[in-house]
C-alpha positions as CSV (number, residue, x, y, z in Angstrom):
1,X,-97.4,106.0,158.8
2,X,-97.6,109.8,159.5
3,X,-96.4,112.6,157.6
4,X,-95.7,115.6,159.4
5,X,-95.3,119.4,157.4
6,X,-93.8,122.4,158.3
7,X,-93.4,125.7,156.1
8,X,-90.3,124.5,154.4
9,X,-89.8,120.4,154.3
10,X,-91.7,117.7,155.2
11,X,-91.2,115.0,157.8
12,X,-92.1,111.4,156.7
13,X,-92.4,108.3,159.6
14,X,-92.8,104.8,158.0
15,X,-93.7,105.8,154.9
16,X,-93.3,103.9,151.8
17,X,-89.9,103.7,149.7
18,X,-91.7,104.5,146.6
19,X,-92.0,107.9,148.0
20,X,-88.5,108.2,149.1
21,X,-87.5,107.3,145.6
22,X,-89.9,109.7,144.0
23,X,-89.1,112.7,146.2
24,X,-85.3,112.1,145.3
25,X,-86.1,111.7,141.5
26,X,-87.8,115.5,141.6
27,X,-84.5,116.6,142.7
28,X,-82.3,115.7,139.6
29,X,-79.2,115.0,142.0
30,X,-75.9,115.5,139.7
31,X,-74.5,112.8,142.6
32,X,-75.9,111.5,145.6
33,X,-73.5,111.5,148.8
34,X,-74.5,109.1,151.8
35,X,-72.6,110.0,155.2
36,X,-72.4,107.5,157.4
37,X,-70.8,106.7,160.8
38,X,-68.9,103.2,162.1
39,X,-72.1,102.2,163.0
40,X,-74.7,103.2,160.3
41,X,-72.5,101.7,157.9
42,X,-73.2,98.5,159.0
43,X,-76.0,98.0,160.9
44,X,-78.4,101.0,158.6
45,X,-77.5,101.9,154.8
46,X,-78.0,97.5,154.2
47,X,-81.6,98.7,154.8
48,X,-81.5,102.0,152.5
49,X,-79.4,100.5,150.0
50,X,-82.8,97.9,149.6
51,X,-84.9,100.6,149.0
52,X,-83.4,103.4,147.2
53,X,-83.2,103.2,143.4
54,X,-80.6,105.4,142.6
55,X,-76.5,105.6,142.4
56,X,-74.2,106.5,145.4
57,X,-71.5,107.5,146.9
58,X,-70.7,106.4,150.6
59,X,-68.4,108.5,153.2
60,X,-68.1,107.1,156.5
61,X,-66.5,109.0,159.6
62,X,-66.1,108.3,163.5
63,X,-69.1,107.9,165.5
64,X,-68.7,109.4,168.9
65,X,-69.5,113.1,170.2
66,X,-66.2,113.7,169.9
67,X,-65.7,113.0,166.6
68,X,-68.6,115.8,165.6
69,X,-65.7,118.8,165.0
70,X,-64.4,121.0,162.3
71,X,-61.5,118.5,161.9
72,X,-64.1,115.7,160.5
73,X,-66.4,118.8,158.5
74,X,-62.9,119.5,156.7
75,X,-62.6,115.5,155.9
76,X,-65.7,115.2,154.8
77,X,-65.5,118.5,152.7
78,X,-62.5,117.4,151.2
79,X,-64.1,113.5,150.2
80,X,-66.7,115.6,148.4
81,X,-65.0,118.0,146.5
82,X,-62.2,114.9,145.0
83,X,-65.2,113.4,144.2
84,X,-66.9,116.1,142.2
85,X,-69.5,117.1,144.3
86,X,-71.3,120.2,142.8
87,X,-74.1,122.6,144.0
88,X,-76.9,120.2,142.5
89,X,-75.5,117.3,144.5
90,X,-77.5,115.6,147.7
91,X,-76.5,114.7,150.6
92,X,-78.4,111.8,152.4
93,X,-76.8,111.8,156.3
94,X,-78.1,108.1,157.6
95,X,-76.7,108.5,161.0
96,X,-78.2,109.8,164.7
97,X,-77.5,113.4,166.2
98,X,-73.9,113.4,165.3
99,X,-74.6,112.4,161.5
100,X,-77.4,114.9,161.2
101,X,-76.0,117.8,162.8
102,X,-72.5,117.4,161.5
103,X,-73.3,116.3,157.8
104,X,-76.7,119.3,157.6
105,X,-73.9,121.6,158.4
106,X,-71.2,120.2,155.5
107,X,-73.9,120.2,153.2
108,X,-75.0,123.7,154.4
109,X,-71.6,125.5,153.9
110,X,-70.4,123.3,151.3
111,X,-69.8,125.3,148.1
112,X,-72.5,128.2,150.2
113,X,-74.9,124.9,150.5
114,X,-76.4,121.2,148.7
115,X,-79.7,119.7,149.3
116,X,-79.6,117.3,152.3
117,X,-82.3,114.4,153.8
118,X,-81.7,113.3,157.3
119,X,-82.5,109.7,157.9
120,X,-82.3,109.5,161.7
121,X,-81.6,106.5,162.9
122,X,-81.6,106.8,166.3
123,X,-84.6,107.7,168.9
124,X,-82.8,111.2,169.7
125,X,-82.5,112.1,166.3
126,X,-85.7,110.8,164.7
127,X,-87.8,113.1,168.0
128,X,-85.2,116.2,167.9
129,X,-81.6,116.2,166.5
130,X,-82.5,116.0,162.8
131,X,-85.6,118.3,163.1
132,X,-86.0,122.1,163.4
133,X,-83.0,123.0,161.0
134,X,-79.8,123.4,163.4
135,X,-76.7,122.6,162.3
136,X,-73.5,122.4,163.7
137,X,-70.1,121.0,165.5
138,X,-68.3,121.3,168.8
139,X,-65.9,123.5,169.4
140,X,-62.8,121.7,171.6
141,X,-65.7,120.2,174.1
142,X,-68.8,123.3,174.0
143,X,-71.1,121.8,172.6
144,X,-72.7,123.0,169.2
145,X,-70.6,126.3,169.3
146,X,-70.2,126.3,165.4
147,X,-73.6,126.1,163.2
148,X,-76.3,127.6,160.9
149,X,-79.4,126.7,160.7
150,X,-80.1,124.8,157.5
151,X,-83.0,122.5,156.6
152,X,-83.4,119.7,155.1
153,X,-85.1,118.7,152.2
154,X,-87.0,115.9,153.8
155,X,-86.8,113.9,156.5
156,X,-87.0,110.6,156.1
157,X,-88.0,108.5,159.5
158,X,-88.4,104.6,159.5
159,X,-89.0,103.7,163.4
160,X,-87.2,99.9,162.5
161,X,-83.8,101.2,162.7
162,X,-84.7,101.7,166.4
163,X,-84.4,98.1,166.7
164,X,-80.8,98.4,166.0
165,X,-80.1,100.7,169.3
166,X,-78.7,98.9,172.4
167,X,-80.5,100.3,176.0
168,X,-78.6,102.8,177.0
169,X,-79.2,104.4,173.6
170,X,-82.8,104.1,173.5
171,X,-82.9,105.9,176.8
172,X,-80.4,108.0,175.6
173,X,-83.0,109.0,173.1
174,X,-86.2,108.9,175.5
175,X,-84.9,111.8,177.3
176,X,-85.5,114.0,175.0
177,X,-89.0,112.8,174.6
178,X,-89.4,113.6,178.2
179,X,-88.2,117.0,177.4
180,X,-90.6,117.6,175.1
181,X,-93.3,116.2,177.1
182,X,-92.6,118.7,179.9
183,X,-92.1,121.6,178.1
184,X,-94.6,121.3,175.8
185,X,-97.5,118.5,175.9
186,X,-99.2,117.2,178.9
187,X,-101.1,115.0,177.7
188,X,-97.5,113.3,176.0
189,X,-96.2,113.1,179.7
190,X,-99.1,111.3,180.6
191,X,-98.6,108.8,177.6
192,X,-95.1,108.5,179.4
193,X,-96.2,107.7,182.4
194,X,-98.5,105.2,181.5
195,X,-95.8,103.6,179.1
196,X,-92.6,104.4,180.0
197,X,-90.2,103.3,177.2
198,X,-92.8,102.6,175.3
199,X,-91.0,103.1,171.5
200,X,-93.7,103.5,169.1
201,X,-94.2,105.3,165.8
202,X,-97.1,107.0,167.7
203,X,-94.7,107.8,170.6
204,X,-92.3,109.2,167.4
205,X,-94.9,111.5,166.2
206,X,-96.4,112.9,169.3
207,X,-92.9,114.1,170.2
208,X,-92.1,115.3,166.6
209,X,-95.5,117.2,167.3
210,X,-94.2,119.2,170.0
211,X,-91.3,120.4,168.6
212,X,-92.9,121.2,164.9
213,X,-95.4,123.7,166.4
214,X,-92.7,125.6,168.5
215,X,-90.5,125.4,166.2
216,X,-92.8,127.0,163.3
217,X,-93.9,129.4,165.9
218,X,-89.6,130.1,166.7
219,X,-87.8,129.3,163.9
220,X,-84.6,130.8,164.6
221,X,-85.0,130.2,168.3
222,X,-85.3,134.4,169.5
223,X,-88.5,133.4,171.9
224,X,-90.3,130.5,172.6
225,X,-88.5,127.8,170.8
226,X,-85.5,128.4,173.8
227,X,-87.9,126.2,176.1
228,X,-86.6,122.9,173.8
229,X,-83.1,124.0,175.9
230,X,-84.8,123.1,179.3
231,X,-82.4,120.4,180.4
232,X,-79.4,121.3,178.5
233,X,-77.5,124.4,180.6
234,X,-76.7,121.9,182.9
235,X,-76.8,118.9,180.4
236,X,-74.3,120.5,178.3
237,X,-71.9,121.0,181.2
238,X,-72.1,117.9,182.1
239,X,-71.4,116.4,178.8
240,X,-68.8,118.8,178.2
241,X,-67.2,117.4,181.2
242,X,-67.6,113.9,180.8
243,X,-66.6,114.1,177.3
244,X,-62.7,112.8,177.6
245,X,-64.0,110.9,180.6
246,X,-63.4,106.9,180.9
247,X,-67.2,106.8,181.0
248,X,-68.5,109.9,179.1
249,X,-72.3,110.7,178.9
250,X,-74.5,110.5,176.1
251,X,-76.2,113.3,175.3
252,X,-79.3,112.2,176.3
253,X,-77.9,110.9,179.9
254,X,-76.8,114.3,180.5
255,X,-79.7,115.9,179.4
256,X,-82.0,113.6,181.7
257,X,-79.3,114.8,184.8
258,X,-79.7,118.8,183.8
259,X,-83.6,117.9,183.7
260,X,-83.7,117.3,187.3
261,X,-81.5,119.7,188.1
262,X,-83.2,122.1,186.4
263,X,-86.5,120.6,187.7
264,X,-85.6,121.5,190.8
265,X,-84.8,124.8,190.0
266,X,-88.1,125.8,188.7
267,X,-89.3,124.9,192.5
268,X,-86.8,126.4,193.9
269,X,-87.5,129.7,192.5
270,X,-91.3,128.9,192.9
271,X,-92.5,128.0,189.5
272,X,-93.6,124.5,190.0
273,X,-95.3,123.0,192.7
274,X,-92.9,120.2,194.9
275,X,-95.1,117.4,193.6
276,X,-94.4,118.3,190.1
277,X,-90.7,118.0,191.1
278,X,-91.2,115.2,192.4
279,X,-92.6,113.6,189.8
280,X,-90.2,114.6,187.9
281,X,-87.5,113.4,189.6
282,X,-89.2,110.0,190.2
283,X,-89.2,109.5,186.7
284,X,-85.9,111.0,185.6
285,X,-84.1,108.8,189.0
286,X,-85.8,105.5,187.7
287,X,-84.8,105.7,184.3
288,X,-81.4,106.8,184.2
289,X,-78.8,106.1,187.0
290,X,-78.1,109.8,188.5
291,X,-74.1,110.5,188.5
292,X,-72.8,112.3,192.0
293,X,-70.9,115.5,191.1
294,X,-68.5,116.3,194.0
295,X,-68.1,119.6,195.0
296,X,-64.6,120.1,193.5
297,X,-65.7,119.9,189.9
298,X,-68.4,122.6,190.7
299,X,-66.6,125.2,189.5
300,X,-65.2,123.5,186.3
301,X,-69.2,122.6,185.2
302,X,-69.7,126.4,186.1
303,X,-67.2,127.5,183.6
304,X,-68.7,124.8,181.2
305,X,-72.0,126.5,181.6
306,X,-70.7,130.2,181.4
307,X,-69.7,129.5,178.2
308,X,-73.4,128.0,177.2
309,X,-74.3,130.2,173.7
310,X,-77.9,130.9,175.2
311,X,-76.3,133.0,177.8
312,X,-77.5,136.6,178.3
313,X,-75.0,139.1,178.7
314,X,-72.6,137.0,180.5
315,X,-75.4,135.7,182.6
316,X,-76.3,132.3,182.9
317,X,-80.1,131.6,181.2
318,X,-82.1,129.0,181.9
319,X,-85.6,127.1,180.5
320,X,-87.8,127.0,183.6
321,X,-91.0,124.8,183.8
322,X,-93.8,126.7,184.8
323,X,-95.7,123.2,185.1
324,X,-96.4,119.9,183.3
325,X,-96.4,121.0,179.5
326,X,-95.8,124.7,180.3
327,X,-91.8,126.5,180.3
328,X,-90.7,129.9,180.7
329,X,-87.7,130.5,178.5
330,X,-84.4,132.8,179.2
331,X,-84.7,133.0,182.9
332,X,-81.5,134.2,184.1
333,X,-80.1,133.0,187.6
334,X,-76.9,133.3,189.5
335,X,-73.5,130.6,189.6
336,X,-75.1,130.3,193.6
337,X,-77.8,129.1,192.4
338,X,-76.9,127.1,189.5
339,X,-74.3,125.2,191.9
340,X,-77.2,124.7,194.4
341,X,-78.5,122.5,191.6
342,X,-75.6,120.7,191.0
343,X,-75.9,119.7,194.5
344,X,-78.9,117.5,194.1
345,X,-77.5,115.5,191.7
């Protein structure tokens, strides 16, 4: 049991109910709102239901990145305001990075903002999606083009709901782990590579670690907090791409993919040494089955990535590791050399 504080909410792993209860019960909710998905519904709020002591209101929408759009925000506004939800209202999103990021931002613009708790239930939201106060939707298929940032009032982590994820989730989820590892803990990659897959609620709060202190450092993400995007100019793309595919990519799969492509580029423009590339890449290739891009659909992913918000005047930018622990934010390259790293995938 851990509980992790930053300047504005505190983050609480496998702590008791009773302070769950209590923290809620300080609030004076005029209603409390859960938001669900297909899946939370069923196989999560059983388990909150148990331990919360208060009355609520359940809205459940369609899990699935594609489902995280203004089309489901305006749903969900609407269930809210027929059902009387004021400004002293709560919302409780009991979901994994779609639930947290679509329902923090409802709650955020909803009647200029309500309280919210995120209860990740998912790896990738309980290490990065419901932490560090971003917000948002898609926009058609770029990713997060729509969002504030907004934090919570608490966030509420019980490592059990893991138990409920399939594989391919977990590792959906472990990526980002890895990503945190790399840009910012060496001693976290070496936990990795001594027990890969390892899911833990110490493995939970070393990687919630990383990200709390750049995040306090970056709040608003106009430095250091950019090196949390390593992975994710070409992870983006890629899941932009696969989105309408017959096998789209989680998040996390496509993040692993842009993490050795991007990998590579920070030895290809000489800021890592090839054996921490290859390393790297050992890791990233063993863990998550590496999809071929042909060159045809180069210039698509380019578009995809020319689009990417952390762009610098029209550029593209990129998160370059600088070594094991260690990432050099904004670092703008060309489309001939972003394409060259498509190449190794």
């Amino acid at each position: 049991m851990s509980v992790i504080q930053l300047p504005t909410y505190d983050i609480l792993v496998d702590e008791l109910p009773v302070i769950l209860n209590r923290f809620i019960s300080g609030l004076e909710p005029s209603q409390t709102f859960i938001l669900v998905d297909e899946n939370t519904v069923v196989s999560c709020l059983p388990r909150l239901t148990e331990v919360l002591d208060i009355e609520f209101h359940v809205i459940s929408i369609k899990s699935g990145e594609q489902h995280k759009s203004i089309e489901t925000c305006l749903e969900v506004w609407t269930q809210l305001s027929e059902r009387g939800c004021d400004r002293h209202s709560l919302m409780i999103n009991l979901g994994g990075g779609v639930v947290t990021d679509l329902g923090g931002f409802v709650a955020s613009t909803y009647m200029r903002g309500i309280s919210f708790i995120n209860v990740p239930t998912t790896l990738l939201a309980q290490v990065d999606a419901s932490i560090g106060g971003k917000t948002g939707v898609d926009l058609h298929r770029l990713k997060n083009h729509i969002g504030l940032f907004g934090d919570p009032a608490l966030v509420w982590i019980e490592t059990r709901f893991l138990e409920s994820l399939d594989n391919r989730q977990r590792r959906s989820g472990y990526a980002e782990v890895i990503k945190h590892a790399l840009v910012g803990s060496e001693p976290l990659w070496r936990y990795i590579i001594e027990r890969p897959m390892e899911l833990t609620a110490e493995l939970v709060s070393r990687a919630i670690m990383v990200k709390k202190q750049i995040v306090e450092e970056d709040p608003h993400e106009q430095g250091i907090r950019k090196i949390l995007n390593f992975g994710h100019t070409v992870g983006h793309a890629l899941e932009s791409f696969y989105m309408e595919d017959d096998h789209p990519l989680l998040h996390g799969e496509a993040v692993a993919h842009g993490m050795l492509a991007e990998s590579w580029l920070s030895h290809r423009t000489g800021r890592i040494a090839e054996e921490i590339y290859d390393e790297v890449a050992e890791l990233v290739r063993r863990l998550y089955p590496v999809r071929s891009i042909i060159k045809s659909d180069y210039s698509t992913l380019l578009m995809y990535m020319s689009k990417d918000k952390k762009n610098i005047k029209g550029n593209l930018s990129f998160s370059l590791l600088t070594g094991i622990g260690h990432c050099e934010p904004a670092v703008v390259l060309t489309d001939q050399e972003a394409e060259a790293a498509l190449a190794i995938l």
